[in-house]
Backbone bond lengths (Angstrom), bond angles and torsions (degrees), N, CA, C in turn:
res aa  C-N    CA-C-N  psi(-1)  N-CA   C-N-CA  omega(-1)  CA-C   N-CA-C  phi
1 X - - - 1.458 - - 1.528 108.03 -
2 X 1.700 129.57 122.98 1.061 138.95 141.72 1.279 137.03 -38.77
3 X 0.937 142.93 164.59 1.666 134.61 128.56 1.175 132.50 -1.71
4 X 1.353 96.91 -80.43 1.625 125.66 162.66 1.791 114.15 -24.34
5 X 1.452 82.63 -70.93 1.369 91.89 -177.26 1.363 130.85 -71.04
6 X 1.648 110.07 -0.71 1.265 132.10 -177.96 1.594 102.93 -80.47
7 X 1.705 105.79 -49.56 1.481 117.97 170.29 1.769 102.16 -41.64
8 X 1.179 94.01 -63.27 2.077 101.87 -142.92 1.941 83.93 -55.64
9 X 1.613 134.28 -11.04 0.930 120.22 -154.94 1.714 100.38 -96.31
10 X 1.540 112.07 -31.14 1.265 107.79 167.77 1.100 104.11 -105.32
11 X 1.146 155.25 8.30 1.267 122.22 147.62 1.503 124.71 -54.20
12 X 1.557 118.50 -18.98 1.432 135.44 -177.96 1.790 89.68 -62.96
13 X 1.183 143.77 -10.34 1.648 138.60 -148.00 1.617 82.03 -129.08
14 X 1.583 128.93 -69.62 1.291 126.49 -172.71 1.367 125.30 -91.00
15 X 1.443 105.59 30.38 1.596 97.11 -179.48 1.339 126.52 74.30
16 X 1.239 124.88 -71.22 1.603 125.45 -159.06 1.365 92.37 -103.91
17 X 1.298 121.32 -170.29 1.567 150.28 -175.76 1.485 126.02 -86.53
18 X 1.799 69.66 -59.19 1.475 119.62 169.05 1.797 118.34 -38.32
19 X 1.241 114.55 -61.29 1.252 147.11 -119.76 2.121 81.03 -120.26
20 X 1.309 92.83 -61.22 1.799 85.06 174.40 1.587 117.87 -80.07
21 X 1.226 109.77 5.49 1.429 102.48 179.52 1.916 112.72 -92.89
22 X 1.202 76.19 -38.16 1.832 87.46 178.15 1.793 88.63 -75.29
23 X 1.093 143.77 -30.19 1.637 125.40 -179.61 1.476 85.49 -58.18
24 X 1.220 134.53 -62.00 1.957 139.93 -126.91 1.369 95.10 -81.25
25 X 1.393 113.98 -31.04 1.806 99.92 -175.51 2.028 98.94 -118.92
26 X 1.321 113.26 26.33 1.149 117.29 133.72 1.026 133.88 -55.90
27 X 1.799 93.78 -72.24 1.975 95.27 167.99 1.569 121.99 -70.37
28 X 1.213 109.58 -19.59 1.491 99.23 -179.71 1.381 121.16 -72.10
29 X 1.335 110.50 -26.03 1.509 116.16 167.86 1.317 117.78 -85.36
30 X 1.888 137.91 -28.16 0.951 126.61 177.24 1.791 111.90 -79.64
31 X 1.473 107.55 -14.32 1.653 107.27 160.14 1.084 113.63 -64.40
32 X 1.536 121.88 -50.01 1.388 120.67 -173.47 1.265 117.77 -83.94
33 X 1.310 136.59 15.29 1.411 157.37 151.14 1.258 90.79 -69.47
34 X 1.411 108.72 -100.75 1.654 105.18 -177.22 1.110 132.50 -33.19
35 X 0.945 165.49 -24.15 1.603 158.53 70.16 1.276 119.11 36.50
36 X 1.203 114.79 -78.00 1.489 121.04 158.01 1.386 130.07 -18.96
37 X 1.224 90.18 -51.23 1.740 113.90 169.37 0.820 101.32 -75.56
38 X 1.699 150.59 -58.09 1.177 113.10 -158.04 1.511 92.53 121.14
39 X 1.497 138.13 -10.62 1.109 108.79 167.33 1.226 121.73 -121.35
40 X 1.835 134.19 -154.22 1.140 107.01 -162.42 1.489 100.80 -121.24
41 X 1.387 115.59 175.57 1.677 111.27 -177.39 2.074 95.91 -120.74
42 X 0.771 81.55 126.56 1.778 98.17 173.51 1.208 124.17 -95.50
43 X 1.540 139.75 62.11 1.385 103.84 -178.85 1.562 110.19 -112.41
44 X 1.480 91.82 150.17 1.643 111.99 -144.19 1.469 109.56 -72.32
45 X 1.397 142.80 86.65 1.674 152.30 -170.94 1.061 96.43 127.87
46 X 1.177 124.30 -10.36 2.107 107.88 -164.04 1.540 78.85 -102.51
47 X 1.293 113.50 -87.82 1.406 117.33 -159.41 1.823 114.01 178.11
48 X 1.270 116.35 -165.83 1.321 121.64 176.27 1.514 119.66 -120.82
49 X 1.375 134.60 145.87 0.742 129.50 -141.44 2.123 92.11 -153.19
50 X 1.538 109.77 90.42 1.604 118.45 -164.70 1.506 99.39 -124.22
51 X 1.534 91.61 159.49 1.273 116.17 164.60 1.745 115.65 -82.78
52 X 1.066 132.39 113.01 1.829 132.24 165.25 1.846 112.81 -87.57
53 X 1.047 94.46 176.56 1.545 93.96 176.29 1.830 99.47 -137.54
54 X 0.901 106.84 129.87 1.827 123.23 149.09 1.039 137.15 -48.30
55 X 1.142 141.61 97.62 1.394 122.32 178.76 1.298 129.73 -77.59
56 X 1.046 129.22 122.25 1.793 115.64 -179.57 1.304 116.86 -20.04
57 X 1.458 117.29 146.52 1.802 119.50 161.07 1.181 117.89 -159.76
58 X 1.029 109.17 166.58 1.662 108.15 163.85 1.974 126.46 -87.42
59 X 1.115 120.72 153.16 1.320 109.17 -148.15 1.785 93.16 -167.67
60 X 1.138 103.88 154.43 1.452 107.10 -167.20 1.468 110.38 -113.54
61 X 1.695 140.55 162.74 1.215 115.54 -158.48 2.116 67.85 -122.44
62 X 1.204 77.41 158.86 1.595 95.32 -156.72 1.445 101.40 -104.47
63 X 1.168 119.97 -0.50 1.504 129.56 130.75 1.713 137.06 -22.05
64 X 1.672 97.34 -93.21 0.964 130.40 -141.94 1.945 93.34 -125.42
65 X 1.316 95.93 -4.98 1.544 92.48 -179.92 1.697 114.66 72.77
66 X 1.258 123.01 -14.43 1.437 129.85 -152.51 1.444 105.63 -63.94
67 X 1.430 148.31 163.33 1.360 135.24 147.92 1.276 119.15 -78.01
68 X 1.374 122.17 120.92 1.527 118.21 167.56 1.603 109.05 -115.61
69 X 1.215 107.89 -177.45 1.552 137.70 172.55 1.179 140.56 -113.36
70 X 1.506 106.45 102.66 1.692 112.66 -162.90 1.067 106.93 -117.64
71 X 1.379 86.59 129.88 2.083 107.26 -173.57 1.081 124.19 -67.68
72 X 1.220 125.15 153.55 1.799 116.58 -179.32 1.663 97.12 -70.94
73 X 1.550 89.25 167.13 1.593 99.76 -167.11 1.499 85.98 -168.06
74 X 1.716 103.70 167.71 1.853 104.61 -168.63 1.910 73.69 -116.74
75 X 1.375 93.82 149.12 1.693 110.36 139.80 1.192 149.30 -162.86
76 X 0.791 121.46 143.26 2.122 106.38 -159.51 0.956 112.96 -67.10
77 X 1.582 108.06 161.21 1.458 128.75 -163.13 1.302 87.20 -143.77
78 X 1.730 104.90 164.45 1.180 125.70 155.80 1.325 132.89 -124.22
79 X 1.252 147.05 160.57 1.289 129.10 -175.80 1.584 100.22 -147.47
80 X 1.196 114.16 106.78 1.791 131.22 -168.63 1.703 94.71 -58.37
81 X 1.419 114.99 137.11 1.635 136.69 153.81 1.608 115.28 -50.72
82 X 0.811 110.09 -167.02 1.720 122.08 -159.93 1.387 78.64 -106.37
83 X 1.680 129.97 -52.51 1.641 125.97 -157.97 1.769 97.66 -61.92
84 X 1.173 101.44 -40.63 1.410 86.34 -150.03 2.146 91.48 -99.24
85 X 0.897 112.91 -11.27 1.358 118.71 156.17 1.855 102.17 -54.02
86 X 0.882 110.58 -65.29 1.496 120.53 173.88 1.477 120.34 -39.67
87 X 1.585 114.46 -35.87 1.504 98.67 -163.00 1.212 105.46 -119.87
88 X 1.801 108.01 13.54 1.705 94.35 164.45 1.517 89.15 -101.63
89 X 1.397 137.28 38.18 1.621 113.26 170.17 1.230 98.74 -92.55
């Protein structure tokens, strides 16, 4: 499932297209707000949705074989709920 298809799925709840598309990148932007920041989004059966951090390392460019050096950097993670742990068994 896409985006798209995320829309056509609530729009089946709000009627228009319109109307579920601005819901879908509501939350997608107020997750990725929070994130941004730095904090975490919880929602309760689905799952969690955090910022991690990287630690610097060394790492090879898969090229040229060479050794390089890659900087720490943050990036989100998620970690699935019990509900939705549940309903892909």
């Amino acid at each position: 499932m896409n985006k798209s298809d995320l829309v056509n799925e609530v729009s089946k709840v709000l009627k228009t297209k319109k109307d579920a598309a601005v819901a879908v990148e509501c939350v997608l932007s107020s997750i990725t707000k929070a994130l941004g920041e730095g904090d975490s989004v919880s929602l309760v059966g689905f799952g969690t949705f955090k910022v991690a951090e990287r630690k610097a390392r060394q790492g090879r460019n898969p090229q040229t074989g060479a050794e390089m050096y890659i900087p720490a950097s943050k990036v989100p993670k998620f970690a699935a709920g019990k509900g939705l742990k549940n309903a892909v068994k």
